[in-house]
C-alpha atoms as one frame of an Amber mdcrd trajectory, in Angstrom:
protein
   5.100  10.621  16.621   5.772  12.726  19.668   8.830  14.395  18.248   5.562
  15.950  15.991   3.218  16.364  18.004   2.933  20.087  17.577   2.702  19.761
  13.649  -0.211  17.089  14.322  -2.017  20.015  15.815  -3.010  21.317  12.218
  -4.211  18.041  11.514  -7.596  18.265   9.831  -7.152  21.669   9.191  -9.701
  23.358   6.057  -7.034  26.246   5.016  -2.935  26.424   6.408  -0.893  29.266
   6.061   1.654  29.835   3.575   5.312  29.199   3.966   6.486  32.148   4.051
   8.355  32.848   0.997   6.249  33.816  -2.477   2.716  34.740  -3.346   0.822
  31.223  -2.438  -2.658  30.097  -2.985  -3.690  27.252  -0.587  -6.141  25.326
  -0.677  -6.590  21.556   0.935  -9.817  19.141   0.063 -13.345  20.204   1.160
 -15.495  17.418   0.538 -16.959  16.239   3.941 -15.275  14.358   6.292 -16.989
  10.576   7.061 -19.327  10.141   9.439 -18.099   9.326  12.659 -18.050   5.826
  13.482 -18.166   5.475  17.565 -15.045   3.917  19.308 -17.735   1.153  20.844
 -19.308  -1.592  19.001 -21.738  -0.576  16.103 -23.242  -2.327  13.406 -21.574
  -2.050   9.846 -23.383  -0.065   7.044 -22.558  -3.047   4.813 -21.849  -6.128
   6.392 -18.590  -7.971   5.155 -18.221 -11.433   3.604 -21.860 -11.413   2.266
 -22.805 -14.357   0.410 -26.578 -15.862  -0.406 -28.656 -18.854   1.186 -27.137
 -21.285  -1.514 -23.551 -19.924  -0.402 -24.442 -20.167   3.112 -25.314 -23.882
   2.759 -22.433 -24.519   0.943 -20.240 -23.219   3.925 -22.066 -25.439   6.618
 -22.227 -28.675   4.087 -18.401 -28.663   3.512 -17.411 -27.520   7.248 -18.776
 -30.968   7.971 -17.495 -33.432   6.107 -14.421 -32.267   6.523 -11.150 -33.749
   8.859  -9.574 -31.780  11.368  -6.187 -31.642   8.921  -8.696 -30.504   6.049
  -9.916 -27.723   8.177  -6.972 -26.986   9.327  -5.493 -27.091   5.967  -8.101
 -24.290   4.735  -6.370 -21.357   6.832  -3.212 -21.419   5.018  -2.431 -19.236
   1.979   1.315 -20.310   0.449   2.799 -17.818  -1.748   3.448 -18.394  -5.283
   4.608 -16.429  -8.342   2.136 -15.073 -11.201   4.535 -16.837 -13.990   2.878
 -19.064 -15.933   2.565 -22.822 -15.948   5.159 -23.634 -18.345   7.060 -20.799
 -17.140   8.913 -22.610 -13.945   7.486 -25.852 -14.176   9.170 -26.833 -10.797
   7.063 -24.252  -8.792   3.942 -24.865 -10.388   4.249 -28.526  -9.530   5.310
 -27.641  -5.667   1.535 -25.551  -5.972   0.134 -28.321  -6.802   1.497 -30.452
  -4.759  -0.104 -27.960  -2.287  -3.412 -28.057  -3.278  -4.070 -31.943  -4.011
  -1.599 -32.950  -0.842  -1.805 -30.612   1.418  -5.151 -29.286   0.591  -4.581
 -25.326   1.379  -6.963 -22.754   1.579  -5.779 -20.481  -1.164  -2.943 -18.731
  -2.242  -0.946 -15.039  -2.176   0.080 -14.797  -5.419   2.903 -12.296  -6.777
   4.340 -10.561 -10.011   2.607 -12.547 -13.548   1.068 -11.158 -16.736  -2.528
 -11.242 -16.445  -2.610 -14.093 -18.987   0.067 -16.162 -16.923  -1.322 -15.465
 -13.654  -5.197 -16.377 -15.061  -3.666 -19.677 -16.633  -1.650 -20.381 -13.278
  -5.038 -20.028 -11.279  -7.229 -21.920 -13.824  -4.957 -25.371 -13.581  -4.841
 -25.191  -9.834  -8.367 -24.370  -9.624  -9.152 -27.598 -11.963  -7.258 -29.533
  -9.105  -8.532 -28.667  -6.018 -11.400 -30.722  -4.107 -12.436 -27.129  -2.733
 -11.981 -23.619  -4.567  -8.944 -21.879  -3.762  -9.538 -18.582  -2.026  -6.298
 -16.396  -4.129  -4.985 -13.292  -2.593  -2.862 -10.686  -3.674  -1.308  -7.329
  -2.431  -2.816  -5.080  -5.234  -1.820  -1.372  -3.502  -1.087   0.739  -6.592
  -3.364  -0.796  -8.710  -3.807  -4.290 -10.488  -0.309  -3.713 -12.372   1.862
  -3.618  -9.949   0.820  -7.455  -9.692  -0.606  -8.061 -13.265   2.409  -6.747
 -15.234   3.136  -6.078 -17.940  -0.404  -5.459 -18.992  -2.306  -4.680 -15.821
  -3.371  -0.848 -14.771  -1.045   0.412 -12.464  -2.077   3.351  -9.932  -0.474
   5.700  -7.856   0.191   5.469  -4.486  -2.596   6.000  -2.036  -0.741   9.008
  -0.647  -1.403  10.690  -4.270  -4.816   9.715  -3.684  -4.900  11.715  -0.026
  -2.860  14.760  -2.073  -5.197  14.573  -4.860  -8.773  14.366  -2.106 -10.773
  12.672  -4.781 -13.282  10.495  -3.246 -14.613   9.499  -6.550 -11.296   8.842
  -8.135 -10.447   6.355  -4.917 -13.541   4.375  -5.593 -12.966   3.999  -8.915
  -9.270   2.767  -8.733 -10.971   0.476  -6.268 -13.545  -0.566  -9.109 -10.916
  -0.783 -11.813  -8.697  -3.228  -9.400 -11.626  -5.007  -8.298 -12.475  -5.687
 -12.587  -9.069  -6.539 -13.040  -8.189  -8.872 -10.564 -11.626 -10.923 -10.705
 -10.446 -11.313 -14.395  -7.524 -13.648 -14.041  -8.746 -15.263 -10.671  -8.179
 -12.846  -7.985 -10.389 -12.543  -5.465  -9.020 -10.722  -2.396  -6.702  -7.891
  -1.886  -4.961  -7.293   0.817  -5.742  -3.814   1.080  -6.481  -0.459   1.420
  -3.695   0.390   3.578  -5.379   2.197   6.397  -2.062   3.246   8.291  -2.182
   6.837   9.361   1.441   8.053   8.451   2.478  10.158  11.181   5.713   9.569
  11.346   8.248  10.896   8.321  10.996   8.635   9.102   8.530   5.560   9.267
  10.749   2.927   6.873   7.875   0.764   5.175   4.888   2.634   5.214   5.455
   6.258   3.653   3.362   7.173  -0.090   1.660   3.462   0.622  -1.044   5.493
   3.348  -3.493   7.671   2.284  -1.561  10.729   4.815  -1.451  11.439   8.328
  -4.890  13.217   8.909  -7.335  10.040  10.128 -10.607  11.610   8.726  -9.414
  11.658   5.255  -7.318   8.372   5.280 -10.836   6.697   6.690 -13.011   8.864
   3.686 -10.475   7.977   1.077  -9.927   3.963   2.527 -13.992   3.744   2.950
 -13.892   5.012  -1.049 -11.765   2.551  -2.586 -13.371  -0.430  -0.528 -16.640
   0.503  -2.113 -15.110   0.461  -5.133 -13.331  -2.562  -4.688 -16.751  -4.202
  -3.794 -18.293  -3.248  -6.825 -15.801  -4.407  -8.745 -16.289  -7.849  -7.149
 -13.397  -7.767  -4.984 -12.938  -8.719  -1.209 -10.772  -6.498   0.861  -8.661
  -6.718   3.670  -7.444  -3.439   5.417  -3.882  -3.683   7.124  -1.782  -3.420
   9.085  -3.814  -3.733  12.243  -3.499  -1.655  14.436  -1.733   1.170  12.724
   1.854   0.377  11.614   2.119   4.441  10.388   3.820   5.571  13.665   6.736
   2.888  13.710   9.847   3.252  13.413  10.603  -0.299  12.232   9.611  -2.358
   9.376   8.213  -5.906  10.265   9.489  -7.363   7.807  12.837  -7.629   9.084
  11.855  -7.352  13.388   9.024  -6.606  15.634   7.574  -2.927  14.907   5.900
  -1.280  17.869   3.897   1.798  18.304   3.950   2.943  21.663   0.310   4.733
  21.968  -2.016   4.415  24.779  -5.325   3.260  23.828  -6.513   6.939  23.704
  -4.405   7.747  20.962  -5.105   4.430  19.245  -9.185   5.611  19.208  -7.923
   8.739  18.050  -5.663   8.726  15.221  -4.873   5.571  14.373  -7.781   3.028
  15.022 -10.524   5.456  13.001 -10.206   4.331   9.176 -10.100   0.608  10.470
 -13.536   2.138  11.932 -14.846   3.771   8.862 -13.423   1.014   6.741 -15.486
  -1.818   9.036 -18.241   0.458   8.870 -18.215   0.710   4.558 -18.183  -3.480
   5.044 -14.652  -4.125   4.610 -14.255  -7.599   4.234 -11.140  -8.645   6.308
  -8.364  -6.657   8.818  -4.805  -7.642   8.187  -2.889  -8.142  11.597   0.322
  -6.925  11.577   3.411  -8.123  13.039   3.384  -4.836  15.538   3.637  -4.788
  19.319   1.175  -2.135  20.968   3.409  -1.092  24.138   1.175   1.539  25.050
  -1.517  -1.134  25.524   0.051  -4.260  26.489   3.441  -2.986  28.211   7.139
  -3.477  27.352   6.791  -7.183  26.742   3.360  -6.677  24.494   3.461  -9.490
  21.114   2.646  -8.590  18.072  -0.965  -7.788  17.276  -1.320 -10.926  15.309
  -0.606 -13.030  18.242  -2.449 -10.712  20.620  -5.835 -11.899  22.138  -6.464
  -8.463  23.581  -6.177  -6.767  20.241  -7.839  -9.381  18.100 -10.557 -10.960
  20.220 -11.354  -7.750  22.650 -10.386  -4.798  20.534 -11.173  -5.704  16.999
 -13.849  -8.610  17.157 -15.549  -6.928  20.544 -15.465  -3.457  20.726 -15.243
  -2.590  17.277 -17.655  -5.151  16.200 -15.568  -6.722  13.164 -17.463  -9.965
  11.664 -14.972 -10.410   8.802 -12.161 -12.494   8.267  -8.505 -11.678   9.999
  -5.616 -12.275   8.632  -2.235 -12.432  10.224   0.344 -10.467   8.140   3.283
 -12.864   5.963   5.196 -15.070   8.569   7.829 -15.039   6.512   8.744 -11.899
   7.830  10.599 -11.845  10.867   8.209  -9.270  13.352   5.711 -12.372  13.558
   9.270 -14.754  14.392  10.917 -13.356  17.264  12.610 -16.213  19.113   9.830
 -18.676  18.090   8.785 -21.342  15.431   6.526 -20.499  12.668   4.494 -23.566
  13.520   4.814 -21.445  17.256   3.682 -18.426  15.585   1.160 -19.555  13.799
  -0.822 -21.485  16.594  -0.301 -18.335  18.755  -1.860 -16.320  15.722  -4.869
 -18.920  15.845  -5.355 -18.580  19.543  -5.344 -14.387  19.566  -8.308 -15.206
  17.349  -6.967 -14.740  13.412  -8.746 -16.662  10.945  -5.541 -17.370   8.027
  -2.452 -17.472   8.048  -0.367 -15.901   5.299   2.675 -17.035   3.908   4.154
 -19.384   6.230   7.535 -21.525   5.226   7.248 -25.421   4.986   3.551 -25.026
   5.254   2.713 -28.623   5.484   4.627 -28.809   8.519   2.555 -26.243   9.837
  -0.016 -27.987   9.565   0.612 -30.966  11.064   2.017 -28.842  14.192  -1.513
 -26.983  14.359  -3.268 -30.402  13.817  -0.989 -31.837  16.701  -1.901 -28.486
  19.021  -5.605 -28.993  18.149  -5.358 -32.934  19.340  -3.198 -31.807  22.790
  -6.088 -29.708  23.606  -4.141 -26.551  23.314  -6.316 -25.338  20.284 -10.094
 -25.898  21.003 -11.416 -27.311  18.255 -14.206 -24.701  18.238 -11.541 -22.641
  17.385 -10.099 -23.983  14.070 -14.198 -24.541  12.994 -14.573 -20.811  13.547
 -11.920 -20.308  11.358 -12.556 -22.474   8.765 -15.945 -21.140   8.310 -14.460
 -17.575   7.922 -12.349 -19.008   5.059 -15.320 -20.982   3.456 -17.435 -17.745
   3.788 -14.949 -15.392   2.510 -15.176 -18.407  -0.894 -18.855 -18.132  -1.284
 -19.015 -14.221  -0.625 -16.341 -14.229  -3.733 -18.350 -16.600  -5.513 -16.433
 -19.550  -5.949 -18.894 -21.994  -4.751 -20.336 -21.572  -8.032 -17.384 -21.347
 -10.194 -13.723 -21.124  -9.691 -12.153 -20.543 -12.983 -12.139 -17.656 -15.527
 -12.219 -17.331 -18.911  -8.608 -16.781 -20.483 -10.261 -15.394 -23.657 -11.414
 -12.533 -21.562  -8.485 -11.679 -19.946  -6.608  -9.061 -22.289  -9.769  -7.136
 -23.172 -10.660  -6.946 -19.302  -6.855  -5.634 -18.277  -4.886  -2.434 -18.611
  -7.806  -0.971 -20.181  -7.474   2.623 -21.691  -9.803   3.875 -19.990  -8.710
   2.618 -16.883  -5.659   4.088 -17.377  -6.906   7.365 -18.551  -8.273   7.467
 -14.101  -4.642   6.816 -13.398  -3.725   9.282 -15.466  -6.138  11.861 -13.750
  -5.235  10.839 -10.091  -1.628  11.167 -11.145  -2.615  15.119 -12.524  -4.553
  15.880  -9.570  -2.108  14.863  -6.980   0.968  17.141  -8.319   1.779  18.823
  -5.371   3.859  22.286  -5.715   5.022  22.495  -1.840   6.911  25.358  -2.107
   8.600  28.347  -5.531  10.566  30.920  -4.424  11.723  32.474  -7.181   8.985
  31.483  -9.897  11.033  28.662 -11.355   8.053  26.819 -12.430   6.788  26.548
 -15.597  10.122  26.094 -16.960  11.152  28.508 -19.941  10.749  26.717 -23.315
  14.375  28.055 -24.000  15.822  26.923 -20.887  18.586  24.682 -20.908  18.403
  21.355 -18.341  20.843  19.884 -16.454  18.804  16.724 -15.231  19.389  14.891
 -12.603  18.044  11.348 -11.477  18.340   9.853  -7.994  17.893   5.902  -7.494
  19.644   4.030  -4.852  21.747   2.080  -7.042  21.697   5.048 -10.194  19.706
   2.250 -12.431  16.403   1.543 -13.772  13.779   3.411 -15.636  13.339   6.603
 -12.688  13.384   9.679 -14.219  12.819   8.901 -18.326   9.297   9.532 -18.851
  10.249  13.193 -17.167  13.705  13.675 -19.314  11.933  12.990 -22.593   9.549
  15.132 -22.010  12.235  18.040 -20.350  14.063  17.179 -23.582  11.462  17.484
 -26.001   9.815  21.189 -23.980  13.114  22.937 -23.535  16.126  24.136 -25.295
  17.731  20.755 -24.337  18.127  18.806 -21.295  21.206  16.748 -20.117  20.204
  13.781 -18.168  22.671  12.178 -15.678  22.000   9.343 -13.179  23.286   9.241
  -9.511  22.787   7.135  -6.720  24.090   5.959  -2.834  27.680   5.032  -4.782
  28.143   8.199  -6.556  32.025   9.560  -6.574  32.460  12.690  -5.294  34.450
  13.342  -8.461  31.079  13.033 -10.208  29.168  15.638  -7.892  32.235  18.264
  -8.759  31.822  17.570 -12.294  27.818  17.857 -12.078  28.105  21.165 -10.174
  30.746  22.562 -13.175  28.080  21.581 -15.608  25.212  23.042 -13.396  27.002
  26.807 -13.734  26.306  26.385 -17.958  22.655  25.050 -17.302  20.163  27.896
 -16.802  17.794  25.294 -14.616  18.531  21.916 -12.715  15.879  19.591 -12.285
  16.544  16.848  -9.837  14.416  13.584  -9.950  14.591  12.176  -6.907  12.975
   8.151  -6.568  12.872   7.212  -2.649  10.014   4.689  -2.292   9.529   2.167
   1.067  11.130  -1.247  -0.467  10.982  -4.164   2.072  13.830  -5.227   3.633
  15.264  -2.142   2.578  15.879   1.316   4.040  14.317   4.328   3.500  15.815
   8.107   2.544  19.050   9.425   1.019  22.774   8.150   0.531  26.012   8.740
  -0.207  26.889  12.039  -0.689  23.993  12.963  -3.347  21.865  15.007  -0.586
  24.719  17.273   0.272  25.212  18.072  -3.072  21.972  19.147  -3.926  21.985
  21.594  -0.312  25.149  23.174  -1.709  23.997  23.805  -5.353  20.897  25.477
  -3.889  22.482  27.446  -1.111  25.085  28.487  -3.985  22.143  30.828  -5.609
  21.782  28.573  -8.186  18.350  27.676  -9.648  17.321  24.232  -8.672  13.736
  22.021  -8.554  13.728  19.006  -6.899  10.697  16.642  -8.008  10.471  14.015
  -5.487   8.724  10.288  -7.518   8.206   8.785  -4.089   8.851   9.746  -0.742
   7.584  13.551  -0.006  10.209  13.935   3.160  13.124  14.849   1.640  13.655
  18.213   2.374  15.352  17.554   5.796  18.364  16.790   3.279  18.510  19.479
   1.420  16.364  22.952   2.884  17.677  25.466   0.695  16.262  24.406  -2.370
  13.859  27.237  -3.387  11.297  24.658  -5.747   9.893  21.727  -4.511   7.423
  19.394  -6.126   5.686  16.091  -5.679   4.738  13.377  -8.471   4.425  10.789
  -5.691   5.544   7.606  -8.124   7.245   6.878 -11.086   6.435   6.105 -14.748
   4.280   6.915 -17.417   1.394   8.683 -15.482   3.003  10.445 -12.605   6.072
  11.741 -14.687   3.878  12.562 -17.646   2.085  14.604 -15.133   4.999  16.185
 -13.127   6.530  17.491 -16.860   3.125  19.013 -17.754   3.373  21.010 -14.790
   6.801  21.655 -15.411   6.592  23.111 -18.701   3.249  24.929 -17.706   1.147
  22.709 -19.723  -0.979  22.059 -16.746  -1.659  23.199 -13.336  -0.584  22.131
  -9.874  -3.519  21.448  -8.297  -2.759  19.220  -5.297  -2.316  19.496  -1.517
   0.322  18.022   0.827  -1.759  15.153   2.646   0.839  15.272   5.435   3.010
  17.354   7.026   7.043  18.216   6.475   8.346  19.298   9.575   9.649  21.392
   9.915   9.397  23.081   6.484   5.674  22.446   5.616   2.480  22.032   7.098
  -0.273  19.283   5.757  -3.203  21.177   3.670   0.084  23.510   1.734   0.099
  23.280  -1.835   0.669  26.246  -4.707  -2.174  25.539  -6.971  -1.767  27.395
 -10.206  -4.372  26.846 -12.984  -3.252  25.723 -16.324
């Protein structure tokens, strides 16, 4: 973040100058920002995890009869597929084994069709002694879970470009519908990372942007949403994982603000959020070395972040959740049963995802009975768990009804507000030259970027290029491209009166982030040749470092039907370019740009 600290200066900004280079209009969102919610303790709006007397009782009649192991059993959450029962019968007997043996909590559940996923839930449901509290990362939407057939949204960063409080709370609605349908009750989400950094790995188009005051307005949105919708949320990844230069997935992230900055930039949605009565915070695997020194742990083993910071001074009554540890940030030299009881004693309430689960639990159990745990502990916990269950419900009824499911998912009108976020979030950073709209007689050269020059990037846009122009040529590159190809592409490029390059960078765990192979290059030298190139990024906005000279530059944020179908629209000059970079592109382009033409 230092590196850009002088572009954070413009942060919050109402208007920003213009590039420099063609007649601009700029304009950035003007709703009003959220009201401040102090850095000391204060009471929530809405309070989270609310439930009613009968729900209450519930909570205190099971707490009690239960064992130690039961309790203890209740803060786990396994992850499982969304196939369906009779889809991988192996896995859906190891689940089960889970819930009758082992007694978990709940479940993170993954990638099903809404009717698979709602079967899944129902027969494990019907098994468990207690209802099963199931989780899910839902970020873009209930589709990118529920699929095919659930809505999928764009990225939150489209959200931020688009400034559309109302359209935020009503993807939170539509995911909050969705999910309830087949038997999901909690999301792990909004992502309330403030993206300051533009070579951050993991985070990227998943936050809202870099300016706090409208990731906290556009977070506070969709958990309202998300709460009338039925759903519980949980906000990640505590403290701020948008300044890292590491993904935890694969080794300890670490941020290295003082606790200044952290009140400042990164620690305000996770305010505003609280405040709107966000339901959970999501504890990420991230080491704060500007609070806790060189030798700090990861937040979700960190008593001074969890117990002082988030449950004192900021007042958080919810449930806390450690991020997955699977991953290896939460790992680093240690057990996961190590993990784990260090997560429990920093003062988080479940633990997500951890390997050979019932051997957690019996090391927890064993900590508790050593007197390393206090028992008052693991009760706490517990009770967060049960609450969170009665808040969703599911002391009166677990299971859904699968005759429901397909009319309640991937709705058309749900999609039509995906649709309209995607529209409103087309971002036109910069035109020099008036490429755009694209001349009806024009002939394409089109060009797709993936990492591995595969999958389905790119044809929603060609078939529209194809069906508006004179014709379009579509070719596919990626991180193995020849360079035999490139000289071939740049021959054909000198009979094409346009390129368009589609360019899909998105943060992928596990994986890297940004450009390879000799694609980037390319594209530089094509532009700084004279000839006339746009380069529509469907993902990452932070490309331009790779190739500066390209005199068009738009943003479509994501791929597929509704972002494409929006970026050809604009295009073609079908429809306008009405959205507003949500962060900045240094050194190129400064958060609050954006050409917005009409239609």
């Amino acid at each position: 973040m230092r590196r850009f600290s002088g572009w954070m200066a413009v942060v919050g900004m109402v208007a920003c100058s213009s590039p420099g280079s063609g007649a601009q209009t700029v304009q950035t969102d003007s709703a009003p920002s959220p009201r401040r919610v102090p850095a000391a303790a204060a009471s929530p709006a809405v309070a989270p995890l609310q439930t009613d007397a009968a729900g209450r009782a519930w909570v205190d009649s099971t707490l009690a009869r239960l064992t130690l192991r039961q309790k203890v059993a209740q803060l786990v959450f396994p992850w499982v597929s969304g196939r369906g029962p009779d889809a991988d019968a192996p896995e859906m007997q190891r689940m089960l084994v889970s819930v009758s043996r082992d007694e978990v909590g709940g479940f993170i559940i993954s990638t099903g069709s809404p009717a698979a996923t709602a079967a899944k839930l129902n027969a494990a449901q019907a098994r468990a002694a207690l209802p099963l509290l199931i989780v899910s990362d839902l970020e873009t939407g209930p589709g990118v879970r529920l699929t095919p057939g659930g809505t999928r949204m764009p990225p939150a960063m489209a959200f931020g470009a688009a400034g559309d409080t109302a359209l935020a709370r009503e993807a939170g609605r539509i995911t909050g519908l969705e999910a309830r349908a087949v038997g999901i009750q909690m999301t792990l989400g909004p992502i309330l990372d403030v993206n300051g950094n533009p070579r951050n790995p993991i985070i990227n188009v998943r936050s809202f942007g870099e300016a706090p005051d409208a990731v906290a307005r556009l977070s506070s949105a969709w958990v309202a949403g998300a709460r009338q919708g039925g759903l519980l949320t949980v906000g990640k990844h505590y403290p701020g994982h948008g300044d890292t230069h590491a993904d935890s997935h694969v080794g300890l992230a670490s941020i290295d603000a003082d606790m200044a900055r952290l009140q400042r930039v990164e620690l305000v949605p996770f305010r505003a959020a609280i405040h709107a009565g966000m339901d959970g915070v999501l504890a990420g695997h991230i080491a704060a070395l500007g609070v806790e020194g060189p030798n700090a742990p990861p937040a979700s083993q960190s008593p001074r972040l969890v117990q002082q910071l988030l449950r004192g001074e900021m007042n958080f009554r919810g449930i806390v959740f450690t991020d997955a540890l699977n991953m290896q940030g939460a790992t680093q030299g240690i057990s996961v049963t190590e993990a784990s009881i260090r997560s429990l004693l920093a003062g988080a309430d479940a633990l997500l995802q951890p390997p050979e689960h019932a051997r957690v639990i019996s090391g927890i159990v064993a900590a508790v009975e050593a007197g390393r745990i206090p028992r008052a502990r693991i009760d706490e916990a517990a009770r967060r768990v049960l609450t969170a269950k009665a808040a969703a419900g599911l002391h009166r009824s677990a299971r859904v009804d699968p005759a429901a499911v397909e009319a309640a998912t991937g709705a058309r009108a749900n999609v039509a507000v995906a649709d309209s976020v995607a529209a409103k979030s087309i971002t036109l950073v910069r035109d020099r030259g008036g490429l755009i709209p694209v001349a009806r007689g024009a002939r394409v050269l089109h060009v797709t970027y993936t990492s591995r020059a595969t999958g389905p990037a790119g044809s929603v846009l060609q078939r529209a290029l194809a069906a508006g122009t004179a014709g379009s040529e579509h070719v596919r590159v990626g991180a193995s491209t020849p360079v035999s190809t490139f000289t071939s592409l740049t021959a054909r490029a000198a009979e094409a009166d346009i390129v368009i390059v589609s360019v899909a960078v998105v943060p992928v765990q596990y994986q890297g982030l940004g450009l390879a192979g000799g694609f980037g290059a390319w594209v530089q030298s094509l532009a700084a040749s004279g000839r006339k190139v746009i380069v529509v990024s469907l993902g990452s906005p932070y490309l331009l470092d790779a190739f500066p000279a390209v005199p068009a530059y738009m943003l479509a944020w994501d791929v597929g039907q509704s972002a494409e179908g929006a970026a050809a629209r604009a295009l073609l000059g079908t429809a306008g370019t009405p959205g507003h970079l949500p962060v900045s592109l240094p050194p190129h382009h400064r958060i609050g740009e954006g050409i917005v033409r009409p239609r």
